[in-house]
N, C-alpha and C positions, 0 to 999 in steps of 0.2 A: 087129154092128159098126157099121150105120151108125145103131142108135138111141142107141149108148154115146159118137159123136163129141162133139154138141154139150155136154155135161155136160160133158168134160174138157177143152175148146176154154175154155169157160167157168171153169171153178177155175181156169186156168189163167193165164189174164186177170187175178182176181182178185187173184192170188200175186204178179203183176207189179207190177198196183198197189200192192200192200202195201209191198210194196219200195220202188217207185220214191218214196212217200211217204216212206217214212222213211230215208230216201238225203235228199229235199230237206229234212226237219227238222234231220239231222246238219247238213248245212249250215248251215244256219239258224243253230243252235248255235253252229258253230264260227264263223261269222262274227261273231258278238254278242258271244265273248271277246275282252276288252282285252288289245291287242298292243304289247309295248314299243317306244319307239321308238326304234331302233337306227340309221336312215339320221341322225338329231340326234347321238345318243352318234360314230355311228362318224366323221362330219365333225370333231366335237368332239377325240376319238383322234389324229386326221389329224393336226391342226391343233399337237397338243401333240408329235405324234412326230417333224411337219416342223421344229418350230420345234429340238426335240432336238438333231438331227440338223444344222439349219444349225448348231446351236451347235458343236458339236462338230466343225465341218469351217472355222470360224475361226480364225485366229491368236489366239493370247490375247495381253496385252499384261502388261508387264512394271509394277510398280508405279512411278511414275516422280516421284515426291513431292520424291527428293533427287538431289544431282546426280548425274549418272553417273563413279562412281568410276573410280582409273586401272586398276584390276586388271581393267577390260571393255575395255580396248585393248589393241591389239597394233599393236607397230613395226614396221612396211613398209620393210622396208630397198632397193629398189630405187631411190628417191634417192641414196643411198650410191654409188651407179654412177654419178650426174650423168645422171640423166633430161635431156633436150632441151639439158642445159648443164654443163658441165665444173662439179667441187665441189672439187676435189682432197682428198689424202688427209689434211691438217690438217683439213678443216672436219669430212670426213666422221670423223674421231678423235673431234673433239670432240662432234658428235653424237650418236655411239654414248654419251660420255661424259654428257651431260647428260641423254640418257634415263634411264640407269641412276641419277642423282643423283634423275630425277624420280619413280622407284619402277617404270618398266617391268619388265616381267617375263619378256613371251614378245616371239617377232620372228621374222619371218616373211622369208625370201628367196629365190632361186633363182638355178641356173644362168643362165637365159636374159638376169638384169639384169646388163648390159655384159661379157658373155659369162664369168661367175665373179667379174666386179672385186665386184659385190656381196657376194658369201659372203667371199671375200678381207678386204676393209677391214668386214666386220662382225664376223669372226673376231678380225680384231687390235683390234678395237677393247676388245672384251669381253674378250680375255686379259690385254690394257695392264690393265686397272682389273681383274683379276680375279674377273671375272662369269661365265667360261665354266663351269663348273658348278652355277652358281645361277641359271639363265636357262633357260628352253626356248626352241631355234631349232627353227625349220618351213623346209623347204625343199621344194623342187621335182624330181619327173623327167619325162623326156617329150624332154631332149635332151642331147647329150653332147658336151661340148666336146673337140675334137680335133686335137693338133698339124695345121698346116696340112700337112707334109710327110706326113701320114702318110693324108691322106685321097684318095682316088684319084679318079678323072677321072668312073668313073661315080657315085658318093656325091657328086662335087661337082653332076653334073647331076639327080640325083633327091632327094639327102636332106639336103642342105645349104640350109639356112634362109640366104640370102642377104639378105633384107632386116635382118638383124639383125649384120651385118657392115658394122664401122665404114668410111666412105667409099660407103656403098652406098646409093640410094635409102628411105627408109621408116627407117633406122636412126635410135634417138633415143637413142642412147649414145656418145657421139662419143669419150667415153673409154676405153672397152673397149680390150683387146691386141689386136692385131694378129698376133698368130704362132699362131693358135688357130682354128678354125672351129665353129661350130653344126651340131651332124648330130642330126636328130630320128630319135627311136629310142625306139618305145614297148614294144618285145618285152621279156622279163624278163629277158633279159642287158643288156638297156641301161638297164631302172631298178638293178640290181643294181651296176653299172658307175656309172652318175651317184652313188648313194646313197655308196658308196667315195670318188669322186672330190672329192664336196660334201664330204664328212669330213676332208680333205686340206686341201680351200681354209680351210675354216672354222678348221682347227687345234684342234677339239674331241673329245671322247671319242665321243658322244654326239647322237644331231639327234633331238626329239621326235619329230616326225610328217614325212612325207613326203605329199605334194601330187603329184598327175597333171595336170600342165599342159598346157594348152590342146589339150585331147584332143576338139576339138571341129568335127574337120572327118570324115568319112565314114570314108577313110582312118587319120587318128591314131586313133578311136573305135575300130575293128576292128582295130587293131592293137594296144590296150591288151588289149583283150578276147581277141582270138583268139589273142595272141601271148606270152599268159603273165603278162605282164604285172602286173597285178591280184593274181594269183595270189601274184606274187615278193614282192609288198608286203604282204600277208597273211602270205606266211611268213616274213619278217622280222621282225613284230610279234608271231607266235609264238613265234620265238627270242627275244625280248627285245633285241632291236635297237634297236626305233623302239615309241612308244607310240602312236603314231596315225598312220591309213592315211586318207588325205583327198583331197581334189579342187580344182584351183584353174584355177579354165573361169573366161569370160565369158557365156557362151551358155548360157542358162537350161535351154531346152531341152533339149542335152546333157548336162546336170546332170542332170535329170529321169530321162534315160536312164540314164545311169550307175548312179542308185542303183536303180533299177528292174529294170534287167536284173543285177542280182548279186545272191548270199541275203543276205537283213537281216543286219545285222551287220557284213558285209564293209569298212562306212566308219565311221568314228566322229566326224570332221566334214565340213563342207563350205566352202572361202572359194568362194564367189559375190563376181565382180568387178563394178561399176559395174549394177547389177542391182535394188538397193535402197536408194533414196536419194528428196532430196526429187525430184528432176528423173526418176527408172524406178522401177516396181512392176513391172517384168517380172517379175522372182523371187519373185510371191507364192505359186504355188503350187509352187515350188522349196520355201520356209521351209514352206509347210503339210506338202509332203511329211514334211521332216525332221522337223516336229514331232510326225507322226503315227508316224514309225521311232528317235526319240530320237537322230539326227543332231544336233549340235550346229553352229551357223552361223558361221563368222567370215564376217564382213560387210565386204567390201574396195570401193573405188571412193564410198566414204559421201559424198568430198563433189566427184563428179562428176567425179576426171580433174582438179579443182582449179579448176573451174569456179564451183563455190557458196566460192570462198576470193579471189576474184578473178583466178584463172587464166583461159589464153588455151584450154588444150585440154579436147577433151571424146572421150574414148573414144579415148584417142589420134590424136587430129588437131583439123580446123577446127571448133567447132561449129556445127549449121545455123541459118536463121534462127527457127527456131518455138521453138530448147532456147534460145538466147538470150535470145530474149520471156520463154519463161517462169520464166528467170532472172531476169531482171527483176523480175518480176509478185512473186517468193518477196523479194528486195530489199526493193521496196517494203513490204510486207504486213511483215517482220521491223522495219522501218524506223518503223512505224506503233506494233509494240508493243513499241518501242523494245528492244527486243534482237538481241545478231549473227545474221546468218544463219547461222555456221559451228555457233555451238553448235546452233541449233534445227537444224541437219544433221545435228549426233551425239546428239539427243535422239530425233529421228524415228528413226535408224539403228540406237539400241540399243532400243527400244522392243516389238519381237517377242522375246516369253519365251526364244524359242526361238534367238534369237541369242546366244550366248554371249560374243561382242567382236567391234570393229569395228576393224580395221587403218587407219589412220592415215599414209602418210608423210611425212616430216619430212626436209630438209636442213639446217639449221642448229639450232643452240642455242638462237636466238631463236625458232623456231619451234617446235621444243617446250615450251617455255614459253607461247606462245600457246596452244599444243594445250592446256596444264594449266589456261588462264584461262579457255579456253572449257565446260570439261568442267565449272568452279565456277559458271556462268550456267547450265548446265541447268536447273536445278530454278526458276528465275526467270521461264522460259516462261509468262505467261500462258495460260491454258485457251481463252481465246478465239480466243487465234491459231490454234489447232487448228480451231475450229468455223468460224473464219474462212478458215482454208485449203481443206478441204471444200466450204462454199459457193461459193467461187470459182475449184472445178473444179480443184486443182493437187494432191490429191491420189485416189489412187484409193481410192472409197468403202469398199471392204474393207480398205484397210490399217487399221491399231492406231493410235493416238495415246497419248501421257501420260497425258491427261487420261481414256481408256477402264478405265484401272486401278482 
């Protein structure tokens, strides 16, 4: 045994070697193969998937060469009520009348404008000129108008909208009736109840779509939702009732909610009020959403509250001093390429694909016709004013322009 160690100590060695050599040749080998270069390609990948993917998560824009025809409006009948000022019931007749002369099509109201005077004098006005079956009306739930005698001590302390009762601080319908109260009531006996009630005031067969108004406090949201609500207006449009189940909020973010927390499908558009215009791009990932769920946009509040028209209010009340500047600033800049500001208002406003019409209201006869003169300057917009507004910061860099088409 101990002459036989050192022999196999020794092969043994040698076996190692052999190996270990040719362990470090394999090496060798394989390092000396050309390796593709995959860290270049896969940057490259990146770069084409990022850019994919931004695209696809932009608004697209709407081709905007002609001008914006009248079949992309829709009449806002809440002037009909006498907003901040009495209209009475001649003007608001002839309004309805001159719309319908002007090719209006759809119209948009609710309960809440001067507490029914709106559906009221929009109803007769469309029956006077027999339009009430050739017309789609949009109206509102979210509140139920209710003899005064009939609403009790506590509904007056918890669920009666006071500010919206004429004589009352905050009310900006000074013509509304007096023997009626607003009681908010989002459960599905009270949209079920408004949807009845609107059919009443309007005097028609028929109301296209119904709107969930201003469901945008913690309370109205959870009570749209938990209360049935939603639900009632889905199965209405099941019955063939109503063809469209919609939302008419200010509050971008609760819009957001809305369509988010219910299954696709459940809305088929959305008005977004004072939201998207030249003066807010709050709403832009409101309109992305829709674009990406095929919600269809009516686009309300286009020209500020009546601010970008040379009105006093903005968002219903005073505006502050920074939207007035930048009031200003769109003025001047409109002034320079010498066209109104109102139309480059409704050219910006319809300008997302995804916006189907832009609601408009109108108090007189003359101002419909304005509306129709400005809609004819769209297409008159110089391109530059676009690239010119961007530069000087007044719009928000991801919104769509005309000229993106």
């Amino acid at each position: 045994m101990t002459s036989t160690t050192p022999t196999t100590t020794t092969t043994t060695t040698r076996a190692a070697g052999t190996r270990a050599a040719w362990i470090v040749l394999v090496l060798a080998l394989a390092l000396a193969i050309p390796r593709p270069r995959a860290p270049a390609v896969t940057r490259a990948t990146m770069k084409v998937t990022a850019a994919a993917m931004s695209s696809e998560r932009r608004l697209r824009a709407r081709d905007g060469a002609s001008p914006v025809a009248i079949d992309r409006l829709i009449l806002g009948a809440s002037p009909l009520a006498g907003i901040y000022e009495p209209i009475g019931e001649a003007r608001a007749m002839a309004t309805v009348r001159a719309a319908l002369e002007a090719g209006f099509t759809r119209f948009d109201t609710a309960p809440h404008y001067g507490l029914g005077l709106s559906e009221r004098r929009l109803g007769e006005g469309l029956r006077a000129h027999g339009a009430s079956g050739s017309v789609k009306v949009y109206t509102k739930v979210g509140r139920v108008m209710r003899p005064i005698d009939e609403v009790t001590e506590e509904e007056r302390e918890t669920v009666v909208e006071w500010g919206n009762v004429p004589g009352r601080d905050g009310c900006i319908f000074p013509e509304a009736p007096r023997d009626v109260l607003p009681v908010l009531d989002y459960s599905a006996k009270g949209f079920e109840t408004s949807h009845e009630d609107s059919l009443k005031r309007l005097g028609i067969e028929r109301i296209e779509g119904l709107r969930i108004h201003d469901a945008e406090t913690p309370e109205r949201f959870e009570a749209a939702m938990e209360g049935g609500g939603v639900r009632a207006l889905t199965a209405l449009r099941d019955a063939g009732r109503v063809s469209e189940i919609s939302l008419g909020m200010n509050d971008a973010a609760y819009v957001l909610r809305m369509l988010r927390e219910n299954p696709p499908g459940t809305f088929d558009s959305v008005m977004m009020a004072g939201a998207w215009n030249l003066l807010d791009q709050d709403g832009y990932d409101v309109l992305l959403e829709c674009q990406e769920r095929g919600v269809r946009v009516h686009n309300a509040g286009v020209f500020a509250s009546g601010l970008l028209v040379g009105g006093s209010h903005y968002k219903y009340g005073p505006p502050p001093d920074e939207v007035k500047q930048r009031t200003e600033r769109w003025k001047l800049l409109a002034e320079e390429h010498g066209v109104p500001l109102p139309a480059v208002a409704i050219a910006f406003a319809t300008t997302p694909a995804v916006v189907d019409a832009c609601a408009v209201g109108v108090k007189s006869p003359e101002e419909v016709a304005q509306t129709i003169a400005w809609l004819d300057l769209t297409a008159e917009i110089p391109t530059a004013l676009w690239s010119d507004a961007r530069a000087r910061g007044l719009l928000d860099p991801r919104a769509p322009v005309p000229s993106d088409a």
